[in-house]
N, C-alpha and C positions, 0 to 999 in steps of 0.2 A: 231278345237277340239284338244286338250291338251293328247298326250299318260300319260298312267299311267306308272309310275316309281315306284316300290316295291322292296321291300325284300323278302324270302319266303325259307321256310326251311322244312324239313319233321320230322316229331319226332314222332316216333310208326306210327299208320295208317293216321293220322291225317298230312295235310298239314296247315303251320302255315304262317301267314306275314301280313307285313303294307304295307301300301304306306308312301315312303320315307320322305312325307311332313309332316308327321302325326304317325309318330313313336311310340306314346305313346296309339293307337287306333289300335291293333292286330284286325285278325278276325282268322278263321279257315275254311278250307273241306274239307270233303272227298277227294276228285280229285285236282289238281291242277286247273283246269279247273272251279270247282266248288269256287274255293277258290279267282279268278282269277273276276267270279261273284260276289263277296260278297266284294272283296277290288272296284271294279266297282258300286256299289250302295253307298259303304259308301260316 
């Protein structure tokens, strides 16, 4: 299994980021942790 490698930044409440491979494909979450799930599904 392959670790994920991202970017990930906060800006107002919202945490933001890609995975490194795929830069042009943001997602956002509440949490980091939540955010963390949603670059892990994409």
């Amino acid at each position: 299994m392959k670790s994920l490698e991202y970017t990930y930044w906060k800006d107002g409440e919202f945490f933001l980021g890609y995975l490194n491979d795929y830069p042009d494909h943001m997602t956002q979450g509440n949490t980091l942790k939540e955010l963390e799930e949603m670059l892990s599904e994409s």
